[in-house]
N, C-alpha and C positions, 0 to 999 in steps of 0.2 A: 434775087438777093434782097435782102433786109431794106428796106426804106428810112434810112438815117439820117438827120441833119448833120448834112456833113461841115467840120470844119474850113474854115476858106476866109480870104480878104472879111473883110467888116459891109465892103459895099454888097456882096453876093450872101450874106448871111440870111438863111431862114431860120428867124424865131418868130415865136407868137408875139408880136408887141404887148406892153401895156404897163402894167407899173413898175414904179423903183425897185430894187430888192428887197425880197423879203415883206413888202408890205403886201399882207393878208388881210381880208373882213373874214368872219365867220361868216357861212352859206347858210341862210337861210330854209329854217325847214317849210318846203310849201308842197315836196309829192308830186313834183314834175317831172316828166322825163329830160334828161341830157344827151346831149352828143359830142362827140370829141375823136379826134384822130388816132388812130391804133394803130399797132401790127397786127396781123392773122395770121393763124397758123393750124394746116389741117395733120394734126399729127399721125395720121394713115398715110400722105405723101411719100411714096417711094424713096423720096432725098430726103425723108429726116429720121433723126435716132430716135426709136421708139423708146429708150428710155431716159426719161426727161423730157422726151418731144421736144429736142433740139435739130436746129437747122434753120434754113429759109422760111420768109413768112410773104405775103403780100401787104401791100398798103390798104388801108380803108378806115372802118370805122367802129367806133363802140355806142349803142341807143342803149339810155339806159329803161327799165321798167318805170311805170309812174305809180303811184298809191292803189288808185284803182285795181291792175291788174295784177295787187296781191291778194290770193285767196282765202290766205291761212295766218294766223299769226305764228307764223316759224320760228323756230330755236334754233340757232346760229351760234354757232363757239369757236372763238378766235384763238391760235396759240402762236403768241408769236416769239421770237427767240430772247430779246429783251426791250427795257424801253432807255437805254441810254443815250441815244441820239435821236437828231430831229426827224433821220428817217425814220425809225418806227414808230414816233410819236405821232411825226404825218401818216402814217399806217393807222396808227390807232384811230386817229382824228378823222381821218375818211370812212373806214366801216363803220364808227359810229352815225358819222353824218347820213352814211345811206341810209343805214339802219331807221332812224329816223325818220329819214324821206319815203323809206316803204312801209312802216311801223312796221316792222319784225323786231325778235328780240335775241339782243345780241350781250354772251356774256365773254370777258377776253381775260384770259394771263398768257403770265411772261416766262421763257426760263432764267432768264435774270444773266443770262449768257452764254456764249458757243460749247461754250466747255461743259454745260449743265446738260448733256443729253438724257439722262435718268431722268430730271427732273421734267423733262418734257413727254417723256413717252406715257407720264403719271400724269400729266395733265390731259394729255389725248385719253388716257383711259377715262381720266375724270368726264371730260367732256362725254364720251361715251356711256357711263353710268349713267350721266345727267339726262339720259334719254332727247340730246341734240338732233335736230332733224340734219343738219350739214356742218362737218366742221372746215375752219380756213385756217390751212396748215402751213405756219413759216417755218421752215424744217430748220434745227441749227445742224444737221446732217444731210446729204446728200442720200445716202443709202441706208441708216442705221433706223431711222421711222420707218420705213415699207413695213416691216411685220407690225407696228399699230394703225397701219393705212389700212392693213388686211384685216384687224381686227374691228375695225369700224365699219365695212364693208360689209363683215360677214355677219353682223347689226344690222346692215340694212340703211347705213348712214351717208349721204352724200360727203364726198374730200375736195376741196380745193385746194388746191396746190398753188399756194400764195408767194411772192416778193423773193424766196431765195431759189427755189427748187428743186424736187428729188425723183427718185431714179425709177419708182414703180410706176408699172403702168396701170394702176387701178385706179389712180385720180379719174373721179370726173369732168375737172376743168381744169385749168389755169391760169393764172392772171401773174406775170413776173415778164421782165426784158431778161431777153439771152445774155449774160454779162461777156460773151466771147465777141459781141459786136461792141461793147463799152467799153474793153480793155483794147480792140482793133481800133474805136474813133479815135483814142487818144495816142495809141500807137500811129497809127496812118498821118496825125496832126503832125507827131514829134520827128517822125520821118523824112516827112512833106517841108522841113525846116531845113533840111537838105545840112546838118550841121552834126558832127562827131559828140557827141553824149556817151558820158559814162553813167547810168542811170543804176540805181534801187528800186525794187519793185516791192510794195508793203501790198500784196493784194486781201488781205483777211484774213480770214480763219481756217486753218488746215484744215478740209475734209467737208466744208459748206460749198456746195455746189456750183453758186457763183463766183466763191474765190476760183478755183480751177478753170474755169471758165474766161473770167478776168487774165489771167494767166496766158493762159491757152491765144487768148485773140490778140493780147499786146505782141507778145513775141511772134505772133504769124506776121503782124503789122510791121516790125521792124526787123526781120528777120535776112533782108537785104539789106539795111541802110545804112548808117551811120551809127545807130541807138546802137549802144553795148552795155547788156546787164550784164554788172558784176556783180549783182548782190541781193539774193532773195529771201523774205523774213515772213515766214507767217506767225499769226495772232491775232487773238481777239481784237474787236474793234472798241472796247473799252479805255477810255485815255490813259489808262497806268499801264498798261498792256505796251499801246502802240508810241507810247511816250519810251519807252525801255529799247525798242525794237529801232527808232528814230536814233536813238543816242549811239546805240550800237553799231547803227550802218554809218552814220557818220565817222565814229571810231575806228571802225572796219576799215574806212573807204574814206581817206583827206580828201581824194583829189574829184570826190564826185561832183557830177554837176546838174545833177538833177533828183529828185522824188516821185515816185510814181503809188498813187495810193491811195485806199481809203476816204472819203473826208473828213474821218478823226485824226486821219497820218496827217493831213496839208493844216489841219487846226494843231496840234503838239508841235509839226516840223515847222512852224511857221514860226511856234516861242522860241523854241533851242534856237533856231538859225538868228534871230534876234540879240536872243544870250550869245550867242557867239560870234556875233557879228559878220554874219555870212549870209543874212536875205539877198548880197545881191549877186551870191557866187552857186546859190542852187536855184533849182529851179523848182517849182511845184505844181504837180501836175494832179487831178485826180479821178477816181474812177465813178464816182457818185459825188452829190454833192448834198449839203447842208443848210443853212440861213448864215450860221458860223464862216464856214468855206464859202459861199457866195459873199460876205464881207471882206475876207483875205481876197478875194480875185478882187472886186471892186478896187481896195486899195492897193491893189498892185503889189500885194504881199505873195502872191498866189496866180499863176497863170491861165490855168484854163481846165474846166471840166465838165461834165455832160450831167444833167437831172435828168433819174428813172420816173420822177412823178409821181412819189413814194404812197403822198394822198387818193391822188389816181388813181393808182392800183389799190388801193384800200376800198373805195369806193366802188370800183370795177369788182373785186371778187364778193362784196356782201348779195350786187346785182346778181353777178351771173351764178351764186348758189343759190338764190329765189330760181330764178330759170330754170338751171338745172330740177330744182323739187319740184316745177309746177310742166317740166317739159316745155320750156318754150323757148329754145334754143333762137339766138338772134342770126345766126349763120349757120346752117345742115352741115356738117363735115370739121365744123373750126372748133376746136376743143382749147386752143393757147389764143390769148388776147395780151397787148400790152398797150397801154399808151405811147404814142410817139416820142422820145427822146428830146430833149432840150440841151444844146451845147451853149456854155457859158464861158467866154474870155475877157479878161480885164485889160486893162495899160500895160502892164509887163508884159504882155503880149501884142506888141508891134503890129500896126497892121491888121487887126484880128481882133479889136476887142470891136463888144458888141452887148455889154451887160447893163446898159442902160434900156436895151428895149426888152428884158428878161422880164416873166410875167410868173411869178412865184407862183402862180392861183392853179394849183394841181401837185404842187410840190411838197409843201410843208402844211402845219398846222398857224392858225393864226397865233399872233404872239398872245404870249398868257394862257395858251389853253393849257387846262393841264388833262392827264391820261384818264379817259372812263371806261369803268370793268364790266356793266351792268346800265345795258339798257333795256328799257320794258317795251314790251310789243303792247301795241293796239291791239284788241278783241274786236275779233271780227263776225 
């Protein structure tokens, strides 16, 4: 099974100690290697779905490459689905910083959102023109890119399969957390609560990989317990989107007593329940988190949610697509990597908070960075 920081009392919490929230420095570029706690995942394992390489993973570790033992100055082309939140910003912020750290050159666009799939398949092709040695693919589809996977392939172009994930098996790596274990942490918590809930579930975007997935593990999670969804909304994770979708479940649903969502849902549902004076009659829960969302739980606007490590995995797939170009796989068999999981609970959550020992440094971008499209590689 998955190696999770599981939710539990405040005395039994595993987090990474260290600063306040949200306080980031910018990393230094010095060409070092890193190391850090992962999942692994051999997606030829009998018990897992070969497409997506979903399933169980083992605990261990991610070592990243140092300067040195980059050969080439590589072309690297990032597509990620948009840059409206802090996690993809922390996306951005981490491939570039690796980028950096190994001098390769790394160029990135956005589809500017879920619903732009055209505009995404035009950019994998672009990256593909551009004659990219590997591209890092945030799919804003689950299955609808495979045939620009295959056409980058049949180029001759290494794919990672970055932070959402899709259903061909032609990737050569992956770097993303299962969201059916994200949507199950916080299902297993709400449950664990041993308390009758009338819950909303805003998981994302119809037809993006990790919504379903999200989906999928919360309802296994409380599928026995007291948690009773009555009311499921997908949408973009845009705030006018999930601001519409927030009002509606509300409207839908007086007597609900909980949000289960997004970290754009718990930052919108945190203003409405304000305006309406109801922060202390819902509750908010979320699937990922934010610097935003980690400020709502801190002040007990917002109860409790898990960081994917968004930076992390940013960082983690610019490495392991040198790897893959230069063949030097850090584990024989492990094609999926993810960084460990981080659960966060504030005050409103009794017993259980624990965001004072939260160490942001993997999660986000430092404050003030802003998005970069074009980094230059070192000649080697």
């Amino acid at each position: 099974m998955r190696k999770l920081v599981a939710l539990a009392p405040a005395a039994g919490m595993l987090l990474v100690a260290g600063c306040a929230p949200v306080e980031i420095a910018a990393e230094p570029v010095t060409g070092t290697s890193w190391k850090v706690p992962a999942l692994l995942t051999d997606c030829d394992a009998p018990d897992i779905e070969a497409a997506g390489c979903m399933g169980p993973n083992t605990p261990g570790s991610y070592e990243s490459l140092d300067r040195n033992s980059v050969d080439e100055d590589w072309r690297i082309c990032s597509v990620l689905p948009h840059l409206k939140d802090q996690t993809w910003i922390g996306m951005n912020y981490g491939q570039v910083n690796q980028a950096q750290q190994l001098g390769v050159s790394l160029t990135t666009t956005d589809a500017g959102g879920y619903e732009n799939l055209a505009d995404q398949v035009t950019q994998v092709e672009d990256c593909i023109s551009s004659g990219a040695d590997a591209i890092l693919l945030s799919a804003v589809s689950n299955e609808s890119l495979n045939p620009a996977i295959a056409a980058a392939k049949r180029q001759g172009i290494k794919v990672v399969d970055v932070g959402n994930g899709v259903s061909s098996t032609e990737v050569d790596a992956r770097v993303l957390q299962d969201y059916y274990d994200m949507g199950k942490l916080i299902g297993d918590h709400m449950a664990s609560l041993d308390e009758p809930m009338k819950v909303a579930l805003l998981p994302g975007p119809a037809g993006a990989g990790w919504t379903e997935r999200t989906r999928l593990g919360f309802e296994a999670a409380t599928e026995d317990s007291g948690i009773a969804v009555a009311d499921i909304k997908y949408g973009d994770t845009g705030k006018e989107v999930q601001l519409k979708l927030v009002e509606d479940v509300l409207s839908a649903n007086p007597e609900i007593d909980a949000i289960v969502g997004t970290a754009i849902t718990m930052e919108v549902a945190a203003t409405v329940l304000a305006e309406q004076g109801k922060t202390g009659d819902v509750r908010l829960y979320g699937t990922y988190v934010t610097p935003q969302s980690v400020e709502l739980i801190d002040k007990g606007r917002a109860n409790c949610a898990p960081s994917e490590q968004s930076s992390r995995i940013g960082k983690m797939s610019v490495d392991l697509a040198v790897r893959v170009l230069q063949d030097m796989p850090l584990n024989p068999g492990i094609e999926r990597y993810a960084p460990e999981p981080l659960v966060i609970c504030g005050p409103r959550e009794d017993g259980y908070q624990n965001i004072e020992s939260f160490d942001a440094t993997g999660s986000f971008a430092p404050e003030g960075w802003d998005p970069v499209f074009n980094v230059e590689g070192s000649s080697k």
